[in-house]
PABA-914921 format. One record per residue (C-alpha): residue in three letters; x, y, z. Coordinates in pm, 1 decimal, padded with zeros to 6 digits. Layout:
% PABA-914921
ALA/X/Y/Z
...
//
This chain:
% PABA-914921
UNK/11824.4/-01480.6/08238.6
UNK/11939.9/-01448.0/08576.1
UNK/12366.6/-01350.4/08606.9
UNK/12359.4/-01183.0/08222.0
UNK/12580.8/-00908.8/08168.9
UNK/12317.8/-00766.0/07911.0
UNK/12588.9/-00467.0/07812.9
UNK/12776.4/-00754.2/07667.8
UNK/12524.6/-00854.9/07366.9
UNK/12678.7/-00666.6/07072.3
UNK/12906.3/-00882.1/06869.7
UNK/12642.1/-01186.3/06860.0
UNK/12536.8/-01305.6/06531.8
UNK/12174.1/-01308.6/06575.3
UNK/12004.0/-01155.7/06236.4
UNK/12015.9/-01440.1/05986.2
UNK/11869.9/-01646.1/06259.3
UNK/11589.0/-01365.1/06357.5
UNK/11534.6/-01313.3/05971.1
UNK/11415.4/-01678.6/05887.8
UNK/11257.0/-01740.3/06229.1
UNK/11029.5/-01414.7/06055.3
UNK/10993.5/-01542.0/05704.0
UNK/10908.3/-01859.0/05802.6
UNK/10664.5/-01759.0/06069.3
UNK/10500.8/-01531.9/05754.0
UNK/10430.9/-01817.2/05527.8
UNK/10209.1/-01969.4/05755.5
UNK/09865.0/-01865.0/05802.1
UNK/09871.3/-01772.1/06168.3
UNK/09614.1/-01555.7/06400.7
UNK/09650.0/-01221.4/06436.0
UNK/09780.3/-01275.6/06797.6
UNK/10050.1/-01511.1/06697.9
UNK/10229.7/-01203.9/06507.7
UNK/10160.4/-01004.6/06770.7
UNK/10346.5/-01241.0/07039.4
UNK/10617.8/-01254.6/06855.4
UNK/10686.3/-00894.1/06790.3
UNK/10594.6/-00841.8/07168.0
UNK/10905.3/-01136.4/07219.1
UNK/11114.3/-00944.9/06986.1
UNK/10972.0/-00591.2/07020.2
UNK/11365.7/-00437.1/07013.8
UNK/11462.3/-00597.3/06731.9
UNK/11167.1/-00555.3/06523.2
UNK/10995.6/-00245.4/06622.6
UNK/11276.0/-00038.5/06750.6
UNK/11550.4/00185.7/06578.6
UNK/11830.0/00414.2/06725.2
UNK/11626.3/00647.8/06908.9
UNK/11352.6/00402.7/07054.9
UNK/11469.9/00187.9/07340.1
UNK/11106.6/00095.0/07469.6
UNK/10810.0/-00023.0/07335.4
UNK/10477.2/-00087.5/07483.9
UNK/10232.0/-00351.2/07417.2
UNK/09828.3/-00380.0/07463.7
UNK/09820.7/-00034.6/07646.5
UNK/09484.4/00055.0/07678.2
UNK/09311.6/00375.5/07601.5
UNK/09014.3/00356.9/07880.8
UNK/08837.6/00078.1/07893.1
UNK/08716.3/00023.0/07518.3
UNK/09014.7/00078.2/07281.3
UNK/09381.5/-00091.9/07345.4
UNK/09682.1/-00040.0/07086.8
UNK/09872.3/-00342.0/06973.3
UNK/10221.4/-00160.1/07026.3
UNK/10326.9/00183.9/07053.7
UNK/10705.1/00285.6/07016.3
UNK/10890.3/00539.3/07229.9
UNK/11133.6/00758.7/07031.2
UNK/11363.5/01065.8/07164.5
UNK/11234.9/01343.1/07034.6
UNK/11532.1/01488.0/07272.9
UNK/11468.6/01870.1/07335.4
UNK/11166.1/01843.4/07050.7
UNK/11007.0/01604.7/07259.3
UNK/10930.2/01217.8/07318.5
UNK/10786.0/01072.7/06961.7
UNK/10550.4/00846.9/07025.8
UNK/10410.9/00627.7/06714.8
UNK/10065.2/00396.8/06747.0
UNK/10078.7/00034.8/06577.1
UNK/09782.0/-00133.2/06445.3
UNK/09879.4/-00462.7/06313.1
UNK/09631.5/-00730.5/06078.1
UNK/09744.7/-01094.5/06016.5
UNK/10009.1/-01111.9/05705.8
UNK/09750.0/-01322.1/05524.1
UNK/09513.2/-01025.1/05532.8
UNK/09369.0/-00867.0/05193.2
UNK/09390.3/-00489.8/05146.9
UNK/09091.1/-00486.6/04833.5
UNK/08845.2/-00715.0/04708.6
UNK/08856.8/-00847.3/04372.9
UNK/08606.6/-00550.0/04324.3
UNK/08853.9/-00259.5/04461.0
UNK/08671.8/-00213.1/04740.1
UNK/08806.6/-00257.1/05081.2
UNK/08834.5/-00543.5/05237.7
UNK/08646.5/-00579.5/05644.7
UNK/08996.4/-00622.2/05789.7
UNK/09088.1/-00360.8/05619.2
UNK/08836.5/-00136.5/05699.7
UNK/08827.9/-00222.4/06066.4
UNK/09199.8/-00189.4/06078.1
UNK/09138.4/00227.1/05931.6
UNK/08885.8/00241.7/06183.4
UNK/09099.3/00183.5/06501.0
UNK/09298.4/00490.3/06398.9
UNK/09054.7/00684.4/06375.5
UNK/08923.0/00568.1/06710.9
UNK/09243.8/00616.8/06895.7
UNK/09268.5/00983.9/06734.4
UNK/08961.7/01071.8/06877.2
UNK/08989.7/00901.6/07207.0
UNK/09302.4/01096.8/07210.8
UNK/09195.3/01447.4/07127.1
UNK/08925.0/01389.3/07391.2
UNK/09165.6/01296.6/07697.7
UNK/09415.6/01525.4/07715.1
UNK/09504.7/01453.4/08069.2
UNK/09536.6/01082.5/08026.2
UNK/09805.5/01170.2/07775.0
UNK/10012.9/01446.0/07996.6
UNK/10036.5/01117.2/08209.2
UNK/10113.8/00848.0/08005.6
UNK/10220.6/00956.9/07677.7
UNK/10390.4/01273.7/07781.7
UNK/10559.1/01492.1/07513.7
UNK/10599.8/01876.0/07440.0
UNK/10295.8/01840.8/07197.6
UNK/09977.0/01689.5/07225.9
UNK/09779.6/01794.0/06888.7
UNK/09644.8/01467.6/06709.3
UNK/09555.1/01602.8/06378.0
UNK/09855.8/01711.2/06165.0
UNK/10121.6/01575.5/06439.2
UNK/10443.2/01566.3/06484.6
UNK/10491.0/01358.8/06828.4
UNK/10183.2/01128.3/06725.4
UNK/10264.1/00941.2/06421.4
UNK/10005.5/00597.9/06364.6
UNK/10091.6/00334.9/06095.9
UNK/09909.6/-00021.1/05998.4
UNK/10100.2/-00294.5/05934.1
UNK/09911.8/-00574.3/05738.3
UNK/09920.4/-00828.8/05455.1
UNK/10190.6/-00861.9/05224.1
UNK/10380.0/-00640.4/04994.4
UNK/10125.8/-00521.6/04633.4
UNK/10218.6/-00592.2/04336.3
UNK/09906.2/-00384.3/04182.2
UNK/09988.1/-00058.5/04087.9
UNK/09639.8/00071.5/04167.7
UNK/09620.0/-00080.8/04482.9
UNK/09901.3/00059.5/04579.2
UNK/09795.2/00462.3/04508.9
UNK/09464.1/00345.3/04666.4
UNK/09624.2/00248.1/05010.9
UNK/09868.6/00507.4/04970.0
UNK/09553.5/00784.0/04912.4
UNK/09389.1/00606.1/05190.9
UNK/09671.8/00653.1/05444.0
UNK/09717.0/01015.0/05332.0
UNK/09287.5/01064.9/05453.9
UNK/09340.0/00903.0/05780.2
UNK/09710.7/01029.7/05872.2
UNK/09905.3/00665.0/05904.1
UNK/10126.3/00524.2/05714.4
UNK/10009.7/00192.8/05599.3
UNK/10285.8/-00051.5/05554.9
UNK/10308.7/-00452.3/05480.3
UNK/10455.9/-00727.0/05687.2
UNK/10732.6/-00742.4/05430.0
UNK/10826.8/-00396.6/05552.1
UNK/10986.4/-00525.8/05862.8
UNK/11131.6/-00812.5/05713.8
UNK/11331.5/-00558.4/05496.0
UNK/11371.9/-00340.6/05837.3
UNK/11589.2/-00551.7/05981.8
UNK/11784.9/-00688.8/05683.5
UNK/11904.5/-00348.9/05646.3
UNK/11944.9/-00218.4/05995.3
UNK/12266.3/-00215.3/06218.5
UNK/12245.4/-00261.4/06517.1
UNK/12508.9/-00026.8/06719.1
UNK/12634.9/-00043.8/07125.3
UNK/12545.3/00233.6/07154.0
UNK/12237.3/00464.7/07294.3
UNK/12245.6/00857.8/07269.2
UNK/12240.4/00989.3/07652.9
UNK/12341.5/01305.4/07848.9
UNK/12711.6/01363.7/07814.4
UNK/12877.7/01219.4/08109.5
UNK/12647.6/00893.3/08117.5
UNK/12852.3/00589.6/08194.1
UNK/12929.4/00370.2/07862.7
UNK/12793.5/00064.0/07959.3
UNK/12470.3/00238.2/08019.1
UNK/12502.4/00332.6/07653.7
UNK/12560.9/-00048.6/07587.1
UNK/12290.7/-00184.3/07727.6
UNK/11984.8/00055.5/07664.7
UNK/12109.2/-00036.7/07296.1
UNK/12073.2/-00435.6/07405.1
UNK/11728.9/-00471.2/07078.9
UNK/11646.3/-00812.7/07270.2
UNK/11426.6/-00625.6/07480.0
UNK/11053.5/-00741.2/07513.0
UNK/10765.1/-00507.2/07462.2
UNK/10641.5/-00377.8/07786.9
UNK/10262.0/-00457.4/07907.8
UNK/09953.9/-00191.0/07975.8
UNK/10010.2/-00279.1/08373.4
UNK/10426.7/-00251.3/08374.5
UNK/10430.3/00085.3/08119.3
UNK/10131.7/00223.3/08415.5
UNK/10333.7/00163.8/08697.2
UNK/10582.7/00341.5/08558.9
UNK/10442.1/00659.6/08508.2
UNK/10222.4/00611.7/08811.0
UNK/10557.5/00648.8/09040.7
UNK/10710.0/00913.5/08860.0
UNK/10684.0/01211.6/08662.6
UNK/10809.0/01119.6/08322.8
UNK/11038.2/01329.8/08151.7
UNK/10810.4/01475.8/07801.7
UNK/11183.9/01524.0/07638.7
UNK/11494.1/01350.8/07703.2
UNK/11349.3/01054.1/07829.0
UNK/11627.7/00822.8/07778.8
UNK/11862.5/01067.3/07945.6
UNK/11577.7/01077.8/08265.5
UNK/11498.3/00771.8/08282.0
UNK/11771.0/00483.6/08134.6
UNK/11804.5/00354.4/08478.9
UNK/11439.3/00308.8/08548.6
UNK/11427.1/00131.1/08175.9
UNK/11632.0/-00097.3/08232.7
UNK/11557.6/-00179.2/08530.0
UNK/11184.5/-00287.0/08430.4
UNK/11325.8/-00456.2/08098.3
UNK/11223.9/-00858.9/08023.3
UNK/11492.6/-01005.2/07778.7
UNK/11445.1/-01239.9/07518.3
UNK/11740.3/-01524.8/07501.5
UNK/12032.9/-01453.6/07323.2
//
């Protein structure tokens, strides 16, 4: 995408198209790593809002545990916002016929509660890499976990089961139809909230959603040549951003 003013992307008509490329992409019965490809593809659109610009695929926690995505929000002076993404296939059950929970399920619950502790347990790692005002894992407020699998419930009971569920494990539990609905109603603005005195078309194009998730190795050598900013860090580091950005075609 070589010669692309990428501050010049607002105006295209892009989410009818983006919206049945997604439904039709959840009514077959993909992997796991198919979803996960295409989210990473279209990680600004899907995954993003007004106050996240970046979002960060596969990172690894050591050598055992690796995230599927993990979204950057400003925080501004309270702090970078960073929220942990588990995703399971959209064909994936929540319950058995039974009302017990499903294996995906369950592994799915798990890997929270693995990255919590890993978490609590390297402090240091995060002052590095996942830098914010606040590092406390239980009750948080600048480390916020959600699951994204299967498709919306129609069962009443299922649904105050996953709901009590989420509540034990602190994640929100959400379906795949919850991001189809996320972008049907979201706006997408030219415009990205930066120190007074920023140049506009900076603005512009840290607001560009046809971003591509970042890797474990790029998101690394980022923080490995810098001291990232734990608030602000649009304002500190929108140049850097951008700079590293993939695009998808648009």
């Amino acid at each position: 995408m070589e010669n692309i003013n990428h501050s010049e992307w607002y105006g295209r008509e892009f989410k009818s198209q983006k919206i049945q490329e997604w439904e039709n992409l959840l009514s077959k019965k993909l992997l796991e790593n198919n979803y996960q490809t295409y989210l990473t593809e279209n990680a600004g659109i899907f995954l993003s809002d007004d106050d996240c610009h970046l979002v960060i695929s596969k990172l690894k926690l050591g050598s055992e545990l690796e995230t599927d995505f993990i979204t950057l929000s400003d925080g501004f002076s309270n702090g970078n916002i960073f929220e942990f993404i588990e995703i399971k296939q959209p064909s994936a059950k929540l319950f058995t016929d039974k009302g017990l929970m499903t294996a995906e399920f369950n592994r799915a619950t798990q890997q929270i509660r693995d990255w919590k502790r890993w978490l609590m347990d390297n402090r240091n790692w995060m002052g590095k890499y996942l830098p914010t005002v606040n590092t406390r894992i239980s009750n948080p407020t600048h480390f916020k976990f959600k699951i994204i699998i299967g498709r919306r419930l129609s069962n009443h009971y299922e649904v105050e089961k996953r709901n009590q569920i989420a509540e034990e494990i602190g994640a929100e539990i959400r379906s795949f139809d919850y991001l189809t609905d996320k972008i049907k109603r979201r706006e997408f603005y030219p415009i990205a909230w930066l120190r007074d005195g920023t140049p506009g078309h900076y603005e512009k194009e840290l607001a560009n959603p046809f971003y591509k998730a970042f890797t474990d190795s790029e998101w690394k050598k980022f923080c490995n040549s810098q001291k990232v900013a734990s608030s602000h860090f649009y304002s500190d580091h929108f140049e850097e951003v951008l700079k590293m950005r993939e695009y998808s075609s648009y």
